[in-house]
LUMKEMI-126205 format. One record per residue: residue in three letters; x, y negated, z of N, C-alpha, C in turn. Coordinates in steps of 0.1 Angstrom, whole numbers, padded with zeros to 4 digits, always signed. Each point is the difference from the previous one (the first is absolute). Example, Ala and Ser with C-alpha at 12.3 -4.5 7.8 and 13.67 -1.06 7.14 Angstrom:
LUMKEMI-126205
Ala+0132+0057+0078-0009-0012+0000+0009-0012+0000
Ser-0004-0011-0007+0009-0011+0000-0008-0011+0008
***
This chain:
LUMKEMI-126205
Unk+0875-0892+0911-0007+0013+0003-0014-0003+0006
Unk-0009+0000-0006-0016+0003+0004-0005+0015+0007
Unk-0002-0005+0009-0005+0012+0014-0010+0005+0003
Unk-0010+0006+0000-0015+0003+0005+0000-0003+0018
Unk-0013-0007-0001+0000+0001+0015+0004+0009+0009
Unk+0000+0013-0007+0002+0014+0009+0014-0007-0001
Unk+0007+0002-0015+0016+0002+0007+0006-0007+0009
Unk-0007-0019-0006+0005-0008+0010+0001+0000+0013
Unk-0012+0008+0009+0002+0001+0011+0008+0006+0003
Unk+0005+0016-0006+0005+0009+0005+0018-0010-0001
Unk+0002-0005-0011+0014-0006+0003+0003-0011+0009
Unk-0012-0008+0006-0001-0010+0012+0003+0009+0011
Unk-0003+0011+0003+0001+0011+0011+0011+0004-0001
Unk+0009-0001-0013+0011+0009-0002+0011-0007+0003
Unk-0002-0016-0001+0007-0009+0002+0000-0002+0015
Unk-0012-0003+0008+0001+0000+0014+0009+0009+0003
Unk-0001+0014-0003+0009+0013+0010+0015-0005-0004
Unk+0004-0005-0014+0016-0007+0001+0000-0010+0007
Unk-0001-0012-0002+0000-0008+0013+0004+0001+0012
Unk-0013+0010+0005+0004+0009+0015+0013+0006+0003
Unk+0002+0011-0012+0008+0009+0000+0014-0012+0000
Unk+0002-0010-0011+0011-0003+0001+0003-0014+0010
Unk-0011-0003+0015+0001-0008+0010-0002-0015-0004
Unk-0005+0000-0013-0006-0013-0002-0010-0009+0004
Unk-0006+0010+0005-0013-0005+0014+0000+0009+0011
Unk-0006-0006+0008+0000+0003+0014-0015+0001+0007
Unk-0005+0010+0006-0014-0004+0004-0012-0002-0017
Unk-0001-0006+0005-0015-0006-0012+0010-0009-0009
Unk+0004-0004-0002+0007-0010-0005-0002+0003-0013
Unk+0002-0012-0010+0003+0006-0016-0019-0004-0005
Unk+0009-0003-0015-0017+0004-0005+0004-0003-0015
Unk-0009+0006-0010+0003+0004-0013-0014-0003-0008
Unk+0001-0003-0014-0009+0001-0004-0002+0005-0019
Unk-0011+0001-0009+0000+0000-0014-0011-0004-0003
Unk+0002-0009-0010-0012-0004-0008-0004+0008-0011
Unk-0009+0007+0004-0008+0009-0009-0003-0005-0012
Unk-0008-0014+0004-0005-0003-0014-0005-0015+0004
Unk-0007-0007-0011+0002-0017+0002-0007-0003+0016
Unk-0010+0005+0004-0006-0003+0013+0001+0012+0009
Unk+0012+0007-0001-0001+0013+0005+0014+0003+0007
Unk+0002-0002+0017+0014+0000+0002-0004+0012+0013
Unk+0010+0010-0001+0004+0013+0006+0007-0006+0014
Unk-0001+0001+0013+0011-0006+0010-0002+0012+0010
Unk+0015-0004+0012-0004+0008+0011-0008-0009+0010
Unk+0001+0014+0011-0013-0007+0007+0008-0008+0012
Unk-0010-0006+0012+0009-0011+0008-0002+0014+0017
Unk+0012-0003+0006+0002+0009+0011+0007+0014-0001
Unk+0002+0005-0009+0006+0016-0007+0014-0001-0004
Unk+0006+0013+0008+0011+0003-0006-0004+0004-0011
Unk+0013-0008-0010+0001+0003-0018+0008+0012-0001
Unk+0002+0008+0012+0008+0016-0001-0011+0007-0007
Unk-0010-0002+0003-0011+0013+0010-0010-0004-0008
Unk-0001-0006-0010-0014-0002-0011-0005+0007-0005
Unk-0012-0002-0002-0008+0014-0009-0008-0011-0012
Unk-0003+0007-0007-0002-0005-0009-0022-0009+0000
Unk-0004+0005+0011-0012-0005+0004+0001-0013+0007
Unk+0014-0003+0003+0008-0012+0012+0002-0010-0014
Unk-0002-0001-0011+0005-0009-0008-0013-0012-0004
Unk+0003-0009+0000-0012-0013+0002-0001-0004-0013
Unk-0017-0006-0002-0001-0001-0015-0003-0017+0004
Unk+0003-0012-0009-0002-0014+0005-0002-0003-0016
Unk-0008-0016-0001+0001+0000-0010+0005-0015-0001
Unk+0006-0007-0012+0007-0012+0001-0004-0011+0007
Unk-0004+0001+0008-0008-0011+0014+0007+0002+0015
Unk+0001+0015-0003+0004+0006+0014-0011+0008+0007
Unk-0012-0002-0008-0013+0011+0006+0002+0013-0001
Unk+0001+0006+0009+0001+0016-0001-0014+0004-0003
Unk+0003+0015-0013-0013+0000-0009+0005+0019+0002
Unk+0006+0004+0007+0002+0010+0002+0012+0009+0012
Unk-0007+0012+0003+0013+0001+0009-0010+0004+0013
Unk+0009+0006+0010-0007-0001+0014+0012-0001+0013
Unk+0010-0006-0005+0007-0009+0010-0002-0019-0008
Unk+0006-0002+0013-0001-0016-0003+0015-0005-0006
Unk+0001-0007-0010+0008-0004-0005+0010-0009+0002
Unk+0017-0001-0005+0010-0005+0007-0003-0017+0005
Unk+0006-0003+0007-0002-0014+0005+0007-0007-0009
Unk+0009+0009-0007+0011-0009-0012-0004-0004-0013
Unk-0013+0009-0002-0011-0002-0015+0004-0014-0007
Unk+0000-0011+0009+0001-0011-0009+0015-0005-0005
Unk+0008+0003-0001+0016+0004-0005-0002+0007-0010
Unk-0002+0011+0001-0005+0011-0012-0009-0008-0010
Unk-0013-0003+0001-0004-0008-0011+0002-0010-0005
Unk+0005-0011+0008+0007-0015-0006+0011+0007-0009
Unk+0009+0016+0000+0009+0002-0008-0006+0002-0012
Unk-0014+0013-0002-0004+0004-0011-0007-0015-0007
Unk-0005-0012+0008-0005-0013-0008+0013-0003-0011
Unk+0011-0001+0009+0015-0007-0006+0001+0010-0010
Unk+0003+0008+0001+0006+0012-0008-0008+0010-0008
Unk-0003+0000-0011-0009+0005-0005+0007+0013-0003
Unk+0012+0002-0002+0009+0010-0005+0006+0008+0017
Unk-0007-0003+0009+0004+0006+0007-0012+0007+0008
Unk-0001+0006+0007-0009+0019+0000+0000+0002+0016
Unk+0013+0003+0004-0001+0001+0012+0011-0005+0006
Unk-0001+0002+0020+0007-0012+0007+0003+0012+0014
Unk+0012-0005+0000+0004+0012+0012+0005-0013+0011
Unk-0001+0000+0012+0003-0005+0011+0006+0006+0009
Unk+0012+0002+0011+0003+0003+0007+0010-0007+0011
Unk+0008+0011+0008+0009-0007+0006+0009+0008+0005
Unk+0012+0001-0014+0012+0009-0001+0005-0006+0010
Unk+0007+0004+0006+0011-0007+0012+0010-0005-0006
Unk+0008-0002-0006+0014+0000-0006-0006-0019-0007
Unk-0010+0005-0008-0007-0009-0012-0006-0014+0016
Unk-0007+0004+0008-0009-0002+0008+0014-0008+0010
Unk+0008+0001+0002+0013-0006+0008+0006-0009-0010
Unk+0000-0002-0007+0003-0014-0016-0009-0007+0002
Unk-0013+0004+0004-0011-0004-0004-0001-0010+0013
Unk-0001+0005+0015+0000-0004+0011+0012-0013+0002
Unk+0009+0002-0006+0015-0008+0003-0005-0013-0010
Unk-0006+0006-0011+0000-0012-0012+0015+0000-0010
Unk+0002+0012+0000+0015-0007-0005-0005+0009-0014
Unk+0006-0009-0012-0004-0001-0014+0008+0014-0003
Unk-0007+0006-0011+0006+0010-0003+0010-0003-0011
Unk+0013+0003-0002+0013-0001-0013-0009+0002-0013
Unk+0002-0004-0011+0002+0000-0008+0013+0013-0008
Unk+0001+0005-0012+0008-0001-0008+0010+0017+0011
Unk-0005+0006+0007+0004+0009+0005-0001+0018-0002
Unk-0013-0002-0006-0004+0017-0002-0008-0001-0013
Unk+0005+0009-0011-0007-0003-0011-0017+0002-0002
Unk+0003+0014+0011-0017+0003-0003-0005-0012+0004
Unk+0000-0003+0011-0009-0014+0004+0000-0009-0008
Unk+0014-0005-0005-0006-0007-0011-0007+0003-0012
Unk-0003+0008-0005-0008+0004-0011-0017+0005+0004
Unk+0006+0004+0010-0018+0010+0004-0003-0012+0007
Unk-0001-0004+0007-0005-0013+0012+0003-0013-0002
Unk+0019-0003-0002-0001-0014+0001-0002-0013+0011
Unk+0003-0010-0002+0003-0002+0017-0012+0001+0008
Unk+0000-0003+0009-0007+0004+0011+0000-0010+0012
Unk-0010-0008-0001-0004-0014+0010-0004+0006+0013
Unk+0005-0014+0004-0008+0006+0018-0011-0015-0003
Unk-0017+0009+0009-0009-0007-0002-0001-0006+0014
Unk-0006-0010+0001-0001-0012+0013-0009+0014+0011
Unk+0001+0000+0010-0008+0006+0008-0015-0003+0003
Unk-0006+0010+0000-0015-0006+0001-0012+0015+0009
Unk-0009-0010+0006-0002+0013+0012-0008+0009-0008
Unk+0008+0018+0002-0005+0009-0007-0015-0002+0002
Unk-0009+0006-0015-0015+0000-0003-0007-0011+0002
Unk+0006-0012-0001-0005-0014-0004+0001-0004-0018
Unk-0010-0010-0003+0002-0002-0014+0014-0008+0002
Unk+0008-0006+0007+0011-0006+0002+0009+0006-0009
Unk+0003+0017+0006+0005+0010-0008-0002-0006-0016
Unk-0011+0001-0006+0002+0002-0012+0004-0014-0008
Unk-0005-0013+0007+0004-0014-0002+0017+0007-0001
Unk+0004-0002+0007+0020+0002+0000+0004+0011-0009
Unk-0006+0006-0002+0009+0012-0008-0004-0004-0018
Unk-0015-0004-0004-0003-0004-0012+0013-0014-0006
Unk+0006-0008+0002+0005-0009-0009+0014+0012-0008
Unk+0002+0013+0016+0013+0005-0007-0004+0014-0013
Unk-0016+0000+0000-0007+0012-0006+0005-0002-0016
Unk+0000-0013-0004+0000+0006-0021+0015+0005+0001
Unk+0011-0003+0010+0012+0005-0004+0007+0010+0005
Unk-0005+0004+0011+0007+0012+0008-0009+0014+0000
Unk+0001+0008+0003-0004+0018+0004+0007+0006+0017
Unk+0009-0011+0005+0002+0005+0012+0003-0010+0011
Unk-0003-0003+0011-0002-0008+0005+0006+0007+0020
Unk+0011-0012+0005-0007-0002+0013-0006-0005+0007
Unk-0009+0006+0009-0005-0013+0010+0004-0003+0014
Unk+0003-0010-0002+0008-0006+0012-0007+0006+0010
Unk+0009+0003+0011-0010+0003+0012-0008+0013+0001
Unk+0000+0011-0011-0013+0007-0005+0004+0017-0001
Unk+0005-0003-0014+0007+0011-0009+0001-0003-0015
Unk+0002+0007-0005-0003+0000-0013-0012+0004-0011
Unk-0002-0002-0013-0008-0003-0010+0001+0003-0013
Unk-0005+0013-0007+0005+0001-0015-0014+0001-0007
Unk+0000-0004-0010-0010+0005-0011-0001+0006-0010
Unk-0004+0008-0011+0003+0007-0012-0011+0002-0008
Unk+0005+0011-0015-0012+0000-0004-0011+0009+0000
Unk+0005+0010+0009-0002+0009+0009+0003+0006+0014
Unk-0009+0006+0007+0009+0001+0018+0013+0008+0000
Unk+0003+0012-0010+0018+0002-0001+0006-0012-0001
Unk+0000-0008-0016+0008-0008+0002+0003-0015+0007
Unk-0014-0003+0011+0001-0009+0011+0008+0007+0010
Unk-0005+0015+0003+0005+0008+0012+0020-0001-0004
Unk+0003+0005-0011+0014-0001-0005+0008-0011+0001
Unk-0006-0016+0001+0003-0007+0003+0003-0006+0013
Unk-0004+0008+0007-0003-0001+0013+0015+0006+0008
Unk+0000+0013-0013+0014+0009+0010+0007-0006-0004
Unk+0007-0008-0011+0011-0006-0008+0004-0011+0013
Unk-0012-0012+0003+0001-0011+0009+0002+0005+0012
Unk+0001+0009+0006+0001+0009+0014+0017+0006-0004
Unk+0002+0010-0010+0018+0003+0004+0008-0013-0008
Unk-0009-0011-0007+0008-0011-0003+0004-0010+0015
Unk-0009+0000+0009+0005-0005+0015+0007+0006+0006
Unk-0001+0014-0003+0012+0009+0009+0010-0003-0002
Unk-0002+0002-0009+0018-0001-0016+0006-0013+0010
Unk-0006-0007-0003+0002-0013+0006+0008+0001+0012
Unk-0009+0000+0010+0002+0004+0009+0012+0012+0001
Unk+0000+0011-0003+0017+0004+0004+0011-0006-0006
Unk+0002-0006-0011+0005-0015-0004+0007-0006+0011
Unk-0006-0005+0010+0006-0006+0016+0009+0009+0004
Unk+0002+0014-0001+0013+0008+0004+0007+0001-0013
Unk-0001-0002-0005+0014+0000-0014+0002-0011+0001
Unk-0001-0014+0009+0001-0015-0007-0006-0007-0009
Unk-0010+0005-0003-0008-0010-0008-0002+0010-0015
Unk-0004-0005-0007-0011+0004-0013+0008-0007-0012
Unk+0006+0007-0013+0006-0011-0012-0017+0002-0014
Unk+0007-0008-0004-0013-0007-0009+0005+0003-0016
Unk-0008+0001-0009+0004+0003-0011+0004-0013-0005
Unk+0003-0001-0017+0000-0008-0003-0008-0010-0005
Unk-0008-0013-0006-0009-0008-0002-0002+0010-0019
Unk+0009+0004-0005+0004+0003-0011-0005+0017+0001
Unk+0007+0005+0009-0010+0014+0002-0016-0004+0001
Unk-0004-0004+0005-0014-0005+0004-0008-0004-0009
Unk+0005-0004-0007-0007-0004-0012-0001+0011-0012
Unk+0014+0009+0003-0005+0014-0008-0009+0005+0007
Unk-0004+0002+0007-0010+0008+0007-0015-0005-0003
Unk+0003-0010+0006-0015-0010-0004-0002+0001-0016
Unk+0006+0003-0009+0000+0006-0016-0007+0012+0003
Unk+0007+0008+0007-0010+0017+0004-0014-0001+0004
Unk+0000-0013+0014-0016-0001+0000-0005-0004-0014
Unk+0006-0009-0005-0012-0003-0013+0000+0013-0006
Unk+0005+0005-0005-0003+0014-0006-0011+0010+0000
Unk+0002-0002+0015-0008+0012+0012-0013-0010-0005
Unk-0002-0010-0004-0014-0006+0002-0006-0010+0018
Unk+0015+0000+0005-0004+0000+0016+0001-0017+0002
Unk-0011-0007+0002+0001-0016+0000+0011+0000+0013
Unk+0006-0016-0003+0010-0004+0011-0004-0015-0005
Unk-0002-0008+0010+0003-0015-0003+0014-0008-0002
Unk+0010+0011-0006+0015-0001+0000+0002+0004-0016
Unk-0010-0001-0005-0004+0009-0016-0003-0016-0009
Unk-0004-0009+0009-0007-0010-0009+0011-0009-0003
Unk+0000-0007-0013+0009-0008-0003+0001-0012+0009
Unk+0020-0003+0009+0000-0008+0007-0004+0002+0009
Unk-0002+0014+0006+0000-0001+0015+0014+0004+0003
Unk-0001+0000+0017+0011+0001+0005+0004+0013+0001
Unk+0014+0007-0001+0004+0012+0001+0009-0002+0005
Unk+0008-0006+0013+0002+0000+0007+0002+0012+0015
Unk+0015+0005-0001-0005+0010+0016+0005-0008+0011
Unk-0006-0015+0001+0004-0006+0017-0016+0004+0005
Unk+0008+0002+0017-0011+0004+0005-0013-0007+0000
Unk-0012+0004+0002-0011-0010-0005+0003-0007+0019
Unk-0008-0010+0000-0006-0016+0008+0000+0015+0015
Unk+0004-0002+0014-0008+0001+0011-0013+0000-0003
Unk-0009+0008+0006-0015-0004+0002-0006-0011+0013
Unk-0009+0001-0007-0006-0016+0010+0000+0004+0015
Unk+0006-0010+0006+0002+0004+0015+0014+0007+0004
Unk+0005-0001-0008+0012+0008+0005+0012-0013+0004
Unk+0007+0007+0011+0006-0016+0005+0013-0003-0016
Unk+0002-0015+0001+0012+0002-0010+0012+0000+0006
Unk+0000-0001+0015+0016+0011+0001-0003+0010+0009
Unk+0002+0012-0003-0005+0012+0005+0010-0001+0014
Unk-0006+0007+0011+0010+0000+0012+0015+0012+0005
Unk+0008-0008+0001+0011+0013+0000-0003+0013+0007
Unk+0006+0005-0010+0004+0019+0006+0007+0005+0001
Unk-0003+0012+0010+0011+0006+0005+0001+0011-0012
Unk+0009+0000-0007+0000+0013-0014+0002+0009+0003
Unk+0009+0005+0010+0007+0008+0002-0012+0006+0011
Unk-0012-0003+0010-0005+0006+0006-0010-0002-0006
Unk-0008-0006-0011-0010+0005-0011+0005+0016-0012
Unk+0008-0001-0002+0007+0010-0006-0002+0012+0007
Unk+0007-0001+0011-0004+0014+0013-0014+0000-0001
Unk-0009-0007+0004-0010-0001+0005-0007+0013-0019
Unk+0004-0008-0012-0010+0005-0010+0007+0012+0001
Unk+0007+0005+0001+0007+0016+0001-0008+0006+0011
Unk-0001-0003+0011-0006+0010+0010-0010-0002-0006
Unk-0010-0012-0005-0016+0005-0004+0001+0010-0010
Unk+0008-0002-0010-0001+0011-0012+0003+0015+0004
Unk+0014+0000+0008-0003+0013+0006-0005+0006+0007
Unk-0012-0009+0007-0012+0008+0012-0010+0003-0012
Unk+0002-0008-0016-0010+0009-0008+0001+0007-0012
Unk+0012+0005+0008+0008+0013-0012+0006-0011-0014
Unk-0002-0005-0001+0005-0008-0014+0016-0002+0001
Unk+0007+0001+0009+0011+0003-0002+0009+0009+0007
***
């Protein structure tokens, strides 16, 4: 979908008030962007709630990182955003936040399952956790670029989460899939755990992506299609320390029910 600068703003604004609305940031937090055109990328600005945007709040930068338009100052995250549009020529725009549900996987480091929810596998696909790196440093975009030719959704250790698309709906859409895919997850721990399809289901599906046109590096001949869980991420101990289940369990029930979710 090709956008005019008018519209593109107006759905950067329209995206911030979801976000807000559905507690994905907090404060100022968050930041979004589109690439207009080859030297021409749309972002928000740095210090603003992404509730409360107007469409004069939207930053014009050009592939450098020079702002060439605009009359706030631009995200501190800019350089994430463009090391993606370098990588990704097919990709437009870049939504960043910090779902809570997504953003607590993300903090723990613990790998997300494979082979459990079909949407995800088809619309997204797995989903790496990236090394931590101090928000709005080029560090950021060093660590997240080796996972850029294969993935659209990302977490960051320590951070939150990270989707891209080929427009800000379907980065923004990817965004909510990776957010009630942690949940899901997560209420999983009160049923006992999460069952997995089959390696043979999976592979019908991954047929559906090819269809749909939707790359997966699980499409190329002789890769792995495998649903064991992927590798720990870096830093994570290799024997995790015991728990109490039975008072982690209580514990996720009273959070969920002080936020209506159950």
């Amino acid at each position: 979908m090709s956008l005019t600068e008018w519209q593109a703003k107006e759905i950067l604004c329209e995206i911030g008030r979801r976000v807000w609305v559905r507690n994905y940031v907090a404060a100022n937090e968050g930041n979004f962007s589109y690439r207009l055109a080859d030297d021409v990328v749309l972002c928000t600005p740095t210090l603003q709630s992404k509730g409360f945007l107007k469409t004069e709040d939207i930053v014009t930068v050009d592939m450098t990182g020079r702002k060439v338009g605009g009359i706030k100052e631009v995200t501190s995250e800019i350089r994430i955003h463009l090391e993606i549009y370098k990588q990704r020529n097919d990709m437009r725009a870049v939504i960043h936040a910090h779902p809570p549900f997504a953003t607590a996987f993300a903090v723990v480091k613990h790998p997300l399952p494979r082979c459990v929810l079909p949407e995800v596998e088809i619309f997204l696909g797995e989903i790496p956790i990236v090394d931590y790196a101090t928000p709005g440093t080029q560090e950021v975009a060093d660590v997240v670029r080796p996972f850029l030719s294969d993935f659209t959704a990302f977490l960051l250790a320590n951070h939150g989460a990270l989707t891209i698309g080929k427009d800000p709906e379907d980065a923004y859409f990817k965004m909510e899939i990776v957010e009630e895919y942690c949940r899901i997850l997560l209420y999983t721990r009160l049923l006992d755990g999460y069952t997995q399809i089959s390696e043979e289901n999976l592979s019908e599906l991954l047929e559906i992506k090819k269809q749909l046109g939707i790359p997966d590096r699980r499409l190329r001949p002789g890769a792995d299609r495998s649903c064991a869980t992927p590798a720990p991420a870096p830093g994570t101990p290799d024997t995790p320390p015991a728990i109490d289940r039975p008072a982690i369990d209580a514990l996720v029930r009273q959070i969920l029910r002080e936020k209506g979710l159950v």
